[in-house]
mmCIF entry with sequence, helices, sheets and N, C-alpha, C, O atoms, coordinates in Angstrom:
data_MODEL
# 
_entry.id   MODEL 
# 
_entity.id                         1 
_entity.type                       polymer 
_entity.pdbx_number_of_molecules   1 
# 
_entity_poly.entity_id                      1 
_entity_poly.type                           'polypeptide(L)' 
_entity_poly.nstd_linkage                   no 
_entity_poly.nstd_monomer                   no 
_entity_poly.pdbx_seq_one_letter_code       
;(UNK)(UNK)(UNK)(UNK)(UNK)(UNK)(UNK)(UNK)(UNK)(UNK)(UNK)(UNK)(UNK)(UNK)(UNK)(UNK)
(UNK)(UNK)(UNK)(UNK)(UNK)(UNK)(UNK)(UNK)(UNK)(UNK)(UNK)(UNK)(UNK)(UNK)(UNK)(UNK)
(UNK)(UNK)(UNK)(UNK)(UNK)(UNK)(UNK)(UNK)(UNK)(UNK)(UNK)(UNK)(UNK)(UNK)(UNK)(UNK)
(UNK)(UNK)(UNK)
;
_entity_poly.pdbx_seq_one_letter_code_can   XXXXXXXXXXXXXXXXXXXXXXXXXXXXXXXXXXXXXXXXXXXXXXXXXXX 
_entity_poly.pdbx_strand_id                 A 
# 
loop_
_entity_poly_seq.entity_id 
_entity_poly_seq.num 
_entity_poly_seq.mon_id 
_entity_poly_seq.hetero 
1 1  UNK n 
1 2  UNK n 
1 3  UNK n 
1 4  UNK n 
1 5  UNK n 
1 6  UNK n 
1 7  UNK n 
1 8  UNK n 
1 9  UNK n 
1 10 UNK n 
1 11 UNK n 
1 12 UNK n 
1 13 UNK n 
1 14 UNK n 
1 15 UNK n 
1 16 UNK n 
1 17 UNK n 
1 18 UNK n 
1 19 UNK n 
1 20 UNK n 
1 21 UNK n 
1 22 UNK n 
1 23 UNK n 
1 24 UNK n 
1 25 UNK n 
1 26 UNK n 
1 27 UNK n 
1 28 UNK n 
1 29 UNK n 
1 30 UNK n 
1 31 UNK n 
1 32 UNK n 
1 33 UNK n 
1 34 UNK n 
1 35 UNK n 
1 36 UNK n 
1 37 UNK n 
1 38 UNK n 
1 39 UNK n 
1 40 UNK n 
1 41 UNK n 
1 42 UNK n 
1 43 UNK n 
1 44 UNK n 
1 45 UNK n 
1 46 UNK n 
1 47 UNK n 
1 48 UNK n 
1 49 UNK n 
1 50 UNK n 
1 51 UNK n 
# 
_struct_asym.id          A 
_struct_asym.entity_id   1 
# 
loop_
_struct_conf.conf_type_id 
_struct_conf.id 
_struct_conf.pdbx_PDB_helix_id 
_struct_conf.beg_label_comp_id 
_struct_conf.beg_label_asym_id 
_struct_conf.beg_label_seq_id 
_struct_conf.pdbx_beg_PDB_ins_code 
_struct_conf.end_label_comp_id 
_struct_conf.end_label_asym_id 
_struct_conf.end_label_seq_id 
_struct_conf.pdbx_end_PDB_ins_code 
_struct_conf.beg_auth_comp_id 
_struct_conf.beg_auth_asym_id 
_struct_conf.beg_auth_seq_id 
_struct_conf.end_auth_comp_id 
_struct_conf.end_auth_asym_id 
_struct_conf.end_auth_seq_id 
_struct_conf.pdbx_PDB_helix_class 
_struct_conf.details 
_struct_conf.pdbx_PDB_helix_length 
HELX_P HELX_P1 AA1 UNK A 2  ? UNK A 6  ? UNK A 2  UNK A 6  1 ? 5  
HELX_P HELX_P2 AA2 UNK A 11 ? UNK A 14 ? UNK A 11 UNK A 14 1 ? 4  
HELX_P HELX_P3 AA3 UNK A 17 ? UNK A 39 ? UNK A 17 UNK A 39 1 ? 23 
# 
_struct_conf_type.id          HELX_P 
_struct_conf_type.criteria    ? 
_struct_conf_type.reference   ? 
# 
loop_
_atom_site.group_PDB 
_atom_site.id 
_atom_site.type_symbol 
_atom_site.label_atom_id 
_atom_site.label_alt_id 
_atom_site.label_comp_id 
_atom_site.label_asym_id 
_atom_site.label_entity_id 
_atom_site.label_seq_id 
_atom_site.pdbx_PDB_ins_code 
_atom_site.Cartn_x 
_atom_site.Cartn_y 
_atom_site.Cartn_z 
_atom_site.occupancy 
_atom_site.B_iso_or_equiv 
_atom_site.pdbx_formal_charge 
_atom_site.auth_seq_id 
_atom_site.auth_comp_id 
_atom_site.auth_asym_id 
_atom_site.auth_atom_id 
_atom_site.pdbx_PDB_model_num 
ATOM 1   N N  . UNK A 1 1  ? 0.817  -1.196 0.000   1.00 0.00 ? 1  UNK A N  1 
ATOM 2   C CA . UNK A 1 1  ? 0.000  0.000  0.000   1.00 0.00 ? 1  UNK A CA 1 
ATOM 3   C C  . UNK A 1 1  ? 0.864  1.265  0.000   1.00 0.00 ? 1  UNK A C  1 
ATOM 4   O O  . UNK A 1 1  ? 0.560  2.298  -0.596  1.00 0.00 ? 1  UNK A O  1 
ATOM 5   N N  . UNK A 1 2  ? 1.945  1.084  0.712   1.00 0.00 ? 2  UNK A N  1 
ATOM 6   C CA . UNK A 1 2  ? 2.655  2.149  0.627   1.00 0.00 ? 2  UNK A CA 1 
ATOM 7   C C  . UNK A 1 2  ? 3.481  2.791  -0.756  1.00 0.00 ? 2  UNK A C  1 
ATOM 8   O O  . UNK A 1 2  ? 3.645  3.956  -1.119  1.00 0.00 ? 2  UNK A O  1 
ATOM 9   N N  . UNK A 1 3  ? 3.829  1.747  -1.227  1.00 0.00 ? 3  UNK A N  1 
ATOM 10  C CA . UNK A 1 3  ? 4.513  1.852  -2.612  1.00 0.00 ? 3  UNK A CA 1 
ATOM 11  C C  . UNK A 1 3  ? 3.087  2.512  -3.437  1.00 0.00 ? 3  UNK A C  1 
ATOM 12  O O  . UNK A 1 3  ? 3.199  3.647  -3.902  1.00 0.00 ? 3  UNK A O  1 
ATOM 13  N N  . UNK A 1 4  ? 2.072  1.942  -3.560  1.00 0.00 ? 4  UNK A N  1 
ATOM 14  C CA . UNK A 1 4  ? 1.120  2.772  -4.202  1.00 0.00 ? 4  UNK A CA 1 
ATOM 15  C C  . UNK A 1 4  ? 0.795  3.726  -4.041  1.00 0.00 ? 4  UNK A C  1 
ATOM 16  O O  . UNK A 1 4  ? -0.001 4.220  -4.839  1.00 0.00 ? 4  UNK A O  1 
ATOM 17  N N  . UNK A 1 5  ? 1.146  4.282  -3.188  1.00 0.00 ? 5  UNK A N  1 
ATOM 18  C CA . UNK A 1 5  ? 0.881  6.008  -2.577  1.00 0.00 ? 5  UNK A CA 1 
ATOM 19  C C  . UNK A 1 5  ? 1.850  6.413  -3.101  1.00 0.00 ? 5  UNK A C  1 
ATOM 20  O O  . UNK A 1 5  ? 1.634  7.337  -3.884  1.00 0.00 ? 5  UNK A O  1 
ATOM 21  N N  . UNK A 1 6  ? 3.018  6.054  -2.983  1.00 0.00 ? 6  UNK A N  1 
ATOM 22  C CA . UNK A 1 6  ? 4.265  6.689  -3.470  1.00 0.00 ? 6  UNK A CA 1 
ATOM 23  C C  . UNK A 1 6  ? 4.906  6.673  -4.883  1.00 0.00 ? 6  UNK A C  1 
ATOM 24  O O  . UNK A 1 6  ? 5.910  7.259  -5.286  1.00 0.00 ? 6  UNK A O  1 
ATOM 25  N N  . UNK A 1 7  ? 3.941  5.735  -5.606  1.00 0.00 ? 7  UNK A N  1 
ATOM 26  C CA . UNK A 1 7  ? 4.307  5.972  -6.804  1.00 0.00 ? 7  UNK A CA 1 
ATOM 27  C C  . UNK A 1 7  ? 2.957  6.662  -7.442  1.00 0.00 ? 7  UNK A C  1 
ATOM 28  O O  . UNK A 1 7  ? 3.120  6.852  -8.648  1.00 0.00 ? 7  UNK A O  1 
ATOM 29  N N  . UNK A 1 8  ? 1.926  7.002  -7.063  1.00 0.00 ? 8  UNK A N  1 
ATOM 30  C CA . UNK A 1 8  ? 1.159  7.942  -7.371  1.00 0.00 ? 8  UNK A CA 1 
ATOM 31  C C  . UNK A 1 8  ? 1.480  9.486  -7.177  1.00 0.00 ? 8  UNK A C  1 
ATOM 32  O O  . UNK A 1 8  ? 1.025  10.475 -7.751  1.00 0.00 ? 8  UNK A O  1 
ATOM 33  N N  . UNK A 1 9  ? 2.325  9.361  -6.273  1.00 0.00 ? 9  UNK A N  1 
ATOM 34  C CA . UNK A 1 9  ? 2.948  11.012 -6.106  1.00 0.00 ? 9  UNK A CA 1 
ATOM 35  C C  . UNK A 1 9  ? 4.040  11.555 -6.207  1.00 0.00 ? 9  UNK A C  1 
ATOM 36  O O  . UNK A 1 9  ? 4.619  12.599 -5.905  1.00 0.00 ? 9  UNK A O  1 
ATOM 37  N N  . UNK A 1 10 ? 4.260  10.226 -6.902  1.00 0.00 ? 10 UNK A N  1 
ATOM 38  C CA . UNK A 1 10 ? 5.717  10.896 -7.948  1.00 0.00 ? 10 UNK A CA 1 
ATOM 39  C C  . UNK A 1 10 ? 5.317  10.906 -9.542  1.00 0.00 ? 10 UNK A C  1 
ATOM 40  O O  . UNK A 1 10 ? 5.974  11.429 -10.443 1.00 0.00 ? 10 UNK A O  1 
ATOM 41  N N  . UNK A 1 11 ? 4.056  10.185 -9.664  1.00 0.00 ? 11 UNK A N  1 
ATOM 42  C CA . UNK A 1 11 ? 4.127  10.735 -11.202 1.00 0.00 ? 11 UNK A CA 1 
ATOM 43  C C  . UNK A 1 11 ? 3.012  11.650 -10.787 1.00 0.00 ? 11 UNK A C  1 
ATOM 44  O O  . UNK A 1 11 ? 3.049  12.514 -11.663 1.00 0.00 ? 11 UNK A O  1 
ATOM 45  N N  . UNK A 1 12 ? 2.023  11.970 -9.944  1.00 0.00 ? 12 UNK A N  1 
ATOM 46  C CA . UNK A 1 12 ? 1.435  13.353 -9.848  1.00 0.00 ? 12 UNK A CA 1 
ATOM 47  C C  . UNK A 1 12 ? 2.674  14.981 -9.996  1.00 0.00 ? 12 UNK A C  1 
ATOM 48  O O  . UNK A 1 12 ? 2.732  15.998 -10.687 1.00 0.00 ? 12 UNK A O  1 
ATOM 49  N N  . UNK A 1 13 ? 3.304  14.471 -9.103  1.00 0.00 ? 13 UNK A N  1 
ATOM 50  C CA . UNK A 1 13 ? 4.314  15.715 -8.846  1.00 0.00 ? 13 UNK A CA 1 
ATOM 51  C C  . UNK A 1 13 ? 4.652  16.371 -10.158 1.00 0.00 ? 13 UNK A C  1 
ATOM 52  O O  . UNK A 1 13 ? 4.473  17.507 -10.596 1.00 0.00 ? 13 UNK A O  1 
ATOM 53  N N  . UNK A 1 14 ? 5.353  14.971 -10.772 1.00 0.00 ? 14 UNK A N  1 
ATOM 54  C CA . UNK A 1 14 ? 6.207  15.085 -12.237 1.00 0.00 ? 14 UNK A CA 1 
ATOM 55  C C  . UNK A 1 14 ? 5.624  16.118 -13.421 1.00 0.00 ? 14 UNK A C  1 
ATOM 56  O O  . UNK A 1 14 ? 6.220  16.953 -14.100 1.00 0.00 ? 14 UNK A O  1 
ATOM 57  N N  . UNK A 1 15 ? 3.898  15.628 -13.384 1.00 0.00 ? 15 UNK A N  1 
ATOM 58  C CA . UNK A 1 15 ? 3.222  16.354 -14.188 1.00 0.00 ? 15 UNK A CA 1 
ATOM 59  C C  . UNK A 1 15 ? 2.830  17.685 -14.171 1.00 0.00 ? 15 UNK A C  1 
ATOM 60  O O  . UNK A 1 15 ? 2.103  18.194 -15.023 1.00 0.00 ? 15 UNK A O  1 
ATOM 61  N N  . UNK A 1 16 ? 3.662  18.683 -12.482 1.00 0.00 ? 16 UNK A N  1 
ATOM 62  C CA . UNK A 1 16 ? 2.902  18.890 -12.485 1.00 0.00 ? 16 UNK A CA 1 
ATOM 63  C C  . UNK A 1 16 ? 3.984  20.456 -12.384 1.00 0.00 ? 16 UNK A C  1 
ATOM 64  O O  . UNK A 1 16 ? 5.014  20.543 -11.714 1.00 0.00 ? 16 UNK A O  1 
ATOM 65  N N  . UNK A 1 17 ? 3.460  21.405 -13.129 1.00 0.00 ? 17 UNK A N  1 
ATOM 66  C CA . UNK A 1 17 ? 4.826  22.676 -13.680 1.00 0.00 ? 17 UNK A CA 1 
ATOM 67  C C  . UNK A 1 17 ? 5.432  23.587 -12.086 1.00 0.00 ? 17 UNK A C  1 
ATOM 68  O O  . UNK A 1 17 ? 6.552  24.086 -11.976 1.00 0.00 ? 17 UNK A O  1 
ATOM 69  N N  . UNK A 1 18 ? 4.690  23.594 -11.350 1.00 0.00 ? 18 UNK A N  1 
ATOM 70  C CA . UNK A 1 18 ? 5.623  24.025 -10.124 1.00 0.00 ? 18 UNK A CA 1 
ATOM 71  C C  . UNK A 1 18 ? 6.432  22.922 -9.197  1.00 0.00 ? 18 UNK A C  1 
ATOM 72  O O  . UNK A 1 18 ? 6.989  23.255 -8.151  1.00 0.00 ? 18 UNK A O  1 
ATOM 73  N N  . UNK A 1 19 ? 6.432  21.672 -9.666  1.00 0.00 ? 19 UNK A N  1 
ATOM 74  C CA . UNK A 1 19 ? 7.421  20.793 -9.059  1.00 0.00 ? 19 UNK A CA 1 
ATOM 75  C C  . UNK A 1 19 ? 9.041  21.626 -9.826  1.00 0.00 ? 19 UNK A C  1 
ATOM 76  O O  . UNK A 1 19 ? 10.022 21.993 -9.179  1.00 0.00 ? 19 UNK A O  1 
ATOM 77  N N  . UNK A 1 20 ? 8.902  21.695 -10.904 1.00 0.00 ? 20 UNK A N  1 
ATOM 78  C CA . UNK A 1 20 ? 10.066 22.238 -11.722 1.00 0.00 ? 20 UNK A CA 1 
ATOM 79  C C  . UNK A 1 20 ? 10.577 23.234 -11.734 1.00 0.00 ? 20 UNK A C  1 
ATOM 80  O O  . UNK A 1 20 ? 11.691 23.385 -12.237 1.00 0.00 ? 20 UNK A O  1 
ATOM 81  N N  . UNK A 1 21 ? 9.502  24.742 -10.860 1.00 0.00 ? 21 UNK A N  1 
ATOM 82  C CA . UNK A 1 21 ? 9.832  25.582 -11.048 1.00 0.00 ? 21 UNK A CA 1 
ATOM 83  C C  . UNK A 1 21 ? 10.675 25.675 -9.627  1.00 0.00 ? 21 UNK A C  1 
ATOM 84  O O  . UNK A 1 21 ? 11.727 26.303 -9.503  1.00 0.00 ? 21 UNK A O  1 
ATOM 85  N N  . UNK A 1 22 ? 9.985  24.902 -8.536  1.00 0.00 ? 22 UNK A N  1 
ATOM 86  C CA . UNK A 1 22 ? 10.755 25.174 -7.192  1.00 0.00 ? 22 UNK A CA 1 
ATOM 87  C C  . UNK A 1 22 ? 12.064 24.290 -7.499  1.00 0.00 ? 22 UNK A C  1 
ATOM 88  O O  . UNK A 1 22 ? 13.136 24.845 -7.256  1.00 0.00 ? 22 UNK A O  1 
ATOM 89  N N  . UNK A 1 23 ? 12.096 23.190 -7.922  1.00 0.00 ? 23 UNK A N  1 
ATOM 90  C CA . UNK A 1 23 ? 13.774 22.702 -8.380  1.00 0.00 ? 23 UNK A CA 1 
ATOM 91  C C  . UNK A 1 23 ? 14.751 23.699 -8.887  1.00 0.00 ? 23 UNK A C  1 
ATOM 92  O O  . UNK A 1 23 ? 15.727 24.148 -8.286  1.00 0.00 ? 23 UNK A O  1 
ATOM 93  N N  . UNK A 1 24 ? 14.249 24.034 -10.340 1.00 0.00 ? 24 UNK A N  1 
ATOM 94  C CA . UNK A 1 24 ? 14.790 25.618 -10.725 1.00 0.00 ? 24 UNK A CA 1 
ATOM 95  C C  . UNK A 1 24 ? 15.280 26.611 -9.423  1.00 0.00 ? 24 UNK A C  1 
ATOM 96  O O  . UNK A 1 24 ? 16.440 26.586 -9.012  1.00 0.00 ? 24 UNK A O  1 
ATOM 97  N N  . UNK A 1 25 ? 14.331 27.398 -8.896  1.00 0.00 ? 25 UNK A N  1 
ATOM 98  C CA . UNK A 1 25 ? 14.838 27.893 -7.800  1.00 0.00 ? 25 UNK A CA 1 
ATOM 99  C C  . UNK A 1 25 ? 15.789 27.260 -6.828  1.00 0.00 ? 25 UNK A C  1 
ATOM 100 O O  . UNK A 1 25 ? 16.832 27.908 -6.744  1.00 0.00 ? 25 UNK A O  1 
ATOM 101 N N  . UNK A 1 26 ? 15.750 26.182 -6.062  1.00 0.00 ? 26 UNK A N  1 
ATOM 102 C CA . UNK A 1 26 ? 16.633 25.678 -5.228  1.00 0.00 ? 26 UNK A CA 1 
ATOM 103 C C  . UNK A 1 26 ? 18.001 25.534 -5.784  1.00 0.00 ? 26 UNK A C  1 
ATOM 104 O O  . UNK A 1 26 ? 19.041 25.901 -5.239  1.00 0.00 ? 26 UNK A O  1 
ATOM 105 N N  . UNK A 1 27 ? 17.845 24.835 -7.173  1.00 0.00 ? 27 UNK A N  1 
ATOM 106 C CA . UNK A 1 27 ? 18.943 24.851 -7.798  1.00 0.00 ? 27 UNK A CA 1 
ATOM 107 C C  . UNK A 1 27 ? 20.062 26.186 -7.784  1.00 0.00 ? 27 UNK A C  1 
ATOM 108 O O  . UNK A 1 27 ? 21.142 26.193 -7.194  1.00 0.00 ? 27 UNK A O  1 
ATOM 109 N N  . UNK A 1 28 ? 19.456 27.336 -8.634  1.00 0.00 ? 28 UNK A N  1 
ATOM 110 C CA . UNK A 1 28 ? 19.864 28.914 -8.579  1.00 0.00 ? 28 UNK A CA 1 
ATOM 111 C C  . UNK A 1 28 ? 20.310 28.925 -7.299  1.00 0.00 ? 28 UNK A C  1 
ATOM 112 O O  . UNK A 1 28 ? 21.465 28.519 -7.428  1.00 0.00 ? 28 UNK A O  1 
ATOM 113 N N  . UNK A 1 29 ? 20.160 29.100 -6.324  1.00 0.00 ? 29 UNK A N  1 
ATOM 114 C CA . UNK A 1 29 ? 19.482 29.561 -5.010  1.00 0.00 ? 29 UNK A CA 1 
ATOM 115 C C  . UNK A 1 29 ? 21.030 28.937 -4.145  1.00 0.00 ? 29 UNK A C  1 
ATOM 116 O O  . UNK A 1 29 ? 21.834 29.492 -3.396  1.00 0.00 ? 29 UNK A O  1 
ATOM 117 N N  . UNK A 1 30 ? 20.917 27.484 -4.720  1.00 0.00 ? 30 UNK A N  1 
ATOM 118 C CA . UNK A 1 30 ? 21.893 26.688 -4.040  1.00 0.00 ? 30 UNK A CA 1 
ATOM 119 C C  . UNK A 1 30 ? 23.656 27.125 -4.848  1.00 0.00 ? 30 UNK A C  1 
ATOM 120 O O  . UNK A 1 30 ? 24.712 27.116 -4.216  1.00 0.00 ? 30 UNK A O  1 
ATOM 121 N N  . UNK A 1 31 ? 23.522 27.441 -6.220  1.00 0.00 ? 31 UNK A N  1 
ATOM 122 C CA . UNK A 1 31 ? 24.359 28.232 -6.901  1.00 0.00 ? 31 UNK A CA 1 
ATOM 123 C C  . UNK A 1 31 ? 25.148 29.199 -6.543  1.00 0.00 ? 31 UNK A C  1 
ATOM 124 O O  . UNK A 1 31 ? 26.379 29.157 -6.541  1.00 0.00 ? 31 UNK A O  1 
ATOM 125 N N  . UNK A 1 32 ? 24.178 30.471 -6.101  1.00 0.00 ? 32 UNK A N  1 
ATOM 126 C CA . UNK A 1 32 ? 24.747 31.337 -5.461  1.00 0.00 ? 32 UNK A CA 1 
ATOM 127 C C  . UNK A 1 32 ? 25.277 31.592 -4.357  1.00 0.00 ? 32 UNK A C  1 
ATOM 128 O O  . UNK A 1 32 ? 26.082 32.515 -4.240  1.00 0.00 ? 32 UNK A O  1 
ATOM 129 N N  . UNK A 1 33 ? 24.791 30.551 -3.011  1.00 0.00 ? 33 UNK A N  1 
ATOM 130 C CA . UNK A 1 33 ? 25.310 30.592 -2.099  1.00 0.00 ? 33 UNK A CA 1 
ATOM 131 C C  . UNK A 1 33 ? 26.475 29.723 -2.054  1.00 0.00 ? 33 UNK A C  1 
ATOM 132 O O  . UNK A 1 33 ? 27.211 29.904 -1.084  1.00 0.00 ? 33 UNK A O  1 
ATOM 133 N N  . UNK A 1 34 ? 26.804 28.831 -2.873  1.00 0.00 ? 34 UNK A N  1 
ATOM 134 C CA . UNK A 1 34 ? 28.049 28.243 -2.991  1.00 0.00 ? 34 UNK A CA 1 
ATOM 135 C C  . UNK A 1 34 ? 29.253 29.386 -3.445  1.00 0.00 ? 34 UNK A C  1 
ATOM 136 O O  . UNK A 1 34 ? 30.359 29.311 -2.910  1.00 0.00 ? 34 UNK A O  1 
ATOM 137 N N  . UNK A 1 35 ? 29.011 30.277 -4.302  1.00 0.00 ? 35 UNK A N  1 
ATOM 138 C CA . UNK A 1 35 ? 29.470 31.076 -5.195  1.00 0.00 ? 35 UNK A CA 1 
ATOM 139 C C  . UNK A 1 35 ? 29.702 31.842 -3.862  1.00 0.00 ? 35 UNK A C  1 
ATOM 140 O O  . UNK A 1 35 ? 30.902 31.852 -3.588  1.00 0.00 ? 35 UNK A O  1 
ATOM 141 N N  . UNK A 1 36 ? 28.806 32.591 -2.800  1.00 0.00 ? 36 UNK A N  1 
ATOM 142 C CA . UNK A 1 36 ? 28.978 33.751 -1.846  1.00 0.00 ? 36 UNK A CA 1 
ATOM 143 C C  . UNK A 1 36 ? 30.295 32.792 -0.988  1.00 0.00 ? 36 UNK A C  1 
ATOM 144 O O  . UNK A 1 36 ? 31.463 33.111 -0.766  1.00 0.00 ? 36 UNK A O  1 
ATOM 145 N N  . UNK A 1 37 ? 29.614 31.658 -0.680  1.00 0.00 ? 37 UNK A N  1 
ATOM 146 C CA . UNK A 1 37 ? 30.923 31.045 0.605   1.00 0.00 ? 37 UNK A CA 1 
ATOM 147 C C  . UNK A 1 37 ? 32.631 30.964 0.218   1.00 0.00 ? 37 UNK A C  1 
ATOM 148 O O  . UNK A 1 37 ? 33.628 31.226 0.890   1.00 0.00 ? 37 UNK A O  1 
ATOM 149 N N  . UNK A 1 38 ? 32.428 30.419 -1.348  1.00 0.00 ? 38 UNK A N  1 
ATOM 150 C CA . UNK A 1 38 ? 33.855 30.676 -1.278  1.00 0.00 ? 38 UNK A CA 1 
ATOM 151 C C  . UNK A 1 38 ? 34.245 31.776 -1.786  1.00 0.00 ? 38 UNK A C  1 
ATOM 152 O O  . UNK A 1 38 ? 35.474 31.819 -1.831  1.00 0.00 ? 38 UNK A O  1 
ATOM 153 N N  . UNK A 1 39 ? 33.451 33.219 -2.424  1.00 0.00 ? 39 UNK A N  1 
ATOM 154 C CA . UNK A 1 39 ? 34.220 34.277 -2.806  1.00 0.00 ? 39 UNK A CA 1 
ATOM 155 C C  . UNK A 1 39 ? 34.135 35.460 -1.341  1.00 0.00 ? 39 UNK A C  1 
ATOM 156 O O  . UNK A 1 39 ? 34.834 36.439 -1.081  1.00 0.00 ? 39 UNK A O  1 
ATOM 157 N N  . UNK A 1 40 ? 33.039 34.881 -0.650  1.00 0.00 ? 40 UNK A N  1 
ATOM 158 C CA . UNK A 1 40 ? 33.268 36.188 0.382   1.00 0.00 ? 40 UNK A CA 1 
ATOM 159 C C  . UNK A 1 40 ? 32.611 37.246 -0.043  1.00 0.00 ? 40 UNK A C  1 
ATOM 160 O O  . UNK A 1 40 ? 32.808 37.593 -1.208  1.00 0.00 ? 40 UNK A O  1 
ATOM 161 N N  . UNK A 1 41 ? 31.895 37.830 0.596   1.00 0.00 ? 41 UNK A N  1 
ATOM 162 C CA . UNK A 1 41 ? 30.937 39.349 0.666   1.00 0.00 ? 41 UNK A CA 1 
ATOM 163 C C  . UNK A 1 41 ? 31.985 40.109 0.113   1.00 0.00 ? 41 UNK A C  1 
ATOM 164 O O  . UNK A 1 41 ? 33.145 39.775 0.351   1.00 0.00 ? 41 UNK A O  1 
ATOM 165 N N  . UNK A 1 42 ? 31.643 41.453 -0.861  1.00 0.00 ? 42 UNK A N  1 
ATOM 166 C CA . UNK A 1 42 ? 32.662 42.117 -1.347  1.00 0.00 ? 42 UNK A CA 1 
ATOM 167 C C  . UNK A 1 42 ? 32.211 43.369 0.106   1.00 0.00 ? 42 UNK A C  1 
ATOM 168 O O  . UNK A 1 42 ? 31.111 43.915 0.186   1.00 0.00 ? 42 UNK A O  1 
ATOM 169 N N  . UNK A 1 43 ? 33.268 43.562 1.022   1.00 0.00 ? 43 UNK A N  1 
ATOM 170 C CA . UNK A 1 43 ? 33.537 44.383 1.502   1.00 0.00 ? 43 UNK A CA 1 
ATOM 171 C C  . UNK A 1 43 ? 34.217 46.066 1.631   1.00 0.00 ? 43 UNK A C  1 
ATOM 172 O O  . UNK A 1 43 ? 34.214 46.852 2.578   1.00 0.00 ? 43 UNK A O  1 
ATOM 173 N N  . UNK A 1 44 ? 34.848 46.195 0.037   1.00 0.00 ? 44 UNK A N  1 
ATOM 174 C CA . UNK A 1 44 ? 35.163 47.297 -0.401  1.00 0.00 ? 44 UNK A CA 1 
ATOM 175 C C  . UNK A 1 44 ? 36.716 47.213 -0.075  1.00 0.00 ? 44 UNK A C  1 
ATOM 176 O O  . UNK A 1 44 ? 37.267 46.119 -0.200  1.00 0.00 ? 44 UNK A O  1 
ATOM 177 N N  . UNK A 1 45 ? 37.512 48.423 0.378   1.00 0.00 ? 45 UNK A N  1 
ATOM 178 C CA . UNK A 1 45 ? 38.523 48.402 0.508   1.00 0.00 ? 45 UNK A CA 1 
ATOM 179 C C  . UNK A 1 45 ? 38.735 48.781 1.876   1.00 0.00 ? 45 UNK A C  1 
ATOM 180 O O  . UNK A 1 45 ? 38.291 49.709 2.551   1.00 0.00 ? 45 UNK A O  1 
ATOM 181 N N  . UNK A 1 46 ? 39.751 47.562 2.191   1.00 0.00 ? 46 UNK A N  1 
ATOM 182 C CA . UNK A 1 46 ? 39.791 47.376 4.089   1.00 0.00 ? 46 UNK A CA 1 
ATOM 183 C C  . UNK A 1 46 ? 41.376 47.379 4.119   1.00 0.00 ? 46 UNK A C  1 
ATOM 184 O O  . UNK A 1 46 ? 42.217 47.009 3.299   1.00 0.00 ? 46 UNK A O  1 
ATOM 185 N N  . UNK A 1 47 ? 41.464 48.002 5.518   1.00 0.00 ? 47 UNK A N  1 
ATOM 186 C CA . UNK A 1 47 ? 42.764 49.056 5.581   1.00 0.00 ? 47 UNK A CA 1 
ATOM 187 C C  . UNK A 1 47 ? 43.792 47.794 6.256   1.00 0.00 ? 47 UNK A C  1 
ATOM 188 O O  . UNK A 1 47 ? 43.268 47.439 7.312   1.00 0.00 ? 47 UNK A O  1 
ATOM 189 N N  . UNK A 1 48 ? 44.589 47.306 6.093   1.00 0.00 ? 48 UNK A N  1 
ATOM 190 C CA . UNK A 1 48 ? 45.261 46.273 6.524   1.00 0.00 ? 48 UNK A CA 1 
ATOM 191 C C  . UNK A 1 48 ? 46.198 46.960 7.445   1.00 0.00 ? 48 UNK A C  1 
ATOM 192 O O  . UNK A 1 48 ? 46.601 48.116 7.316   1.00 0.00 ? 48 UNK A O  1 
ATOM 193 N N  . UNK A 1 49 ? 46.491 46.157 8.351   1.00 0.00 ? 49 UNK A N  1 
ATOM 194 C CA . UNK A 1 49 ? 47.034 46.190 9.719   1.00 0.00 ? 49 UNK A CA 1 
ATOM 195 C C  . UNK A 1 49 ? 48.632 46.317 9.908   1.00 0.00 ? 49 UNK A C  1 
ATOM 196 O O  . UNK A 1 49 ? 48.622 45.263 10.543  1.00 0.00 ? 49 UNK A O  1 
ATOM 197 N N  . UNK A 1 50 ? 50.225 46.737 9.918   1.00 0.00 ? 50 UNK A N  1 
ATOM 198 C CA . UNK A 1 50 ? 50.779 46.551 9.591   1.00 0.00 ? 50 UNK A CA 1 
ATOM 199 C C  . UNK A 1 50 ? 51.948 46.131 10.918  1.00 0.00 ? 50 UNK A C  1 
ATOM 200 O O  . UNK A 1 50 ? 52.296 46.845 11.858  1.00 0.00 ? 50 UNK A O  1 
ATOM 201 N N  . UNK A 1 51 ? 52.312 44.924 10.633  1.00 0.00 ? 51 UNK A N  1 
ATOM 202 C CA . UNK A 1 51 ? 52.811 44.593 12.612  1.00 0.00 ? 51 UNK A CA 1 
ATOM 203 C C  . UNK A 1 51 ? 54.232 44.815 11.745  1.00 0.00 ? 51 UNK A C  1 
ATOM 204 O O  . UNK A 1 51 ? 55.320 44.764 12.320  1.00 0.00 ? 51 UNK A O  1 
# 
C-alpha cells in the first residue's frame, strides 16, 4: 500500500509545472550561495594592519 501512494505522487508531482519551477529555484538559489561562501561578501577596501 505504501509503494502505491508513493508511486502515485511521484508521477502526480512530475506532471505537475511548479514541481520544476521550485527545483529551478533551489537549484539557482543553491548556486549562489556556494558562489557567496567561497568568494566572500565584497567588503570594499579594508585598511590592513601593519605589525
Amino acid at each position: 500500500m505504501w509503494y502505491e501512494i508513493f508511486k502515485f505522487e511521484i508521477q502526480y508531482r512530475l506532471k505537475r509545472p511548479d514541481t520544476y519551477v521550485f527545483f529551478l529555484f533551489l537549484f539557482l538559489f543553491s548556486i549562489v550561495g556556494v558562489d557567496f561562501i567561497f568568494q566572500g561578501p565584497e567588503l570594499g577596501v579594508m585598511k590592513k594592519i601593519r605589525q
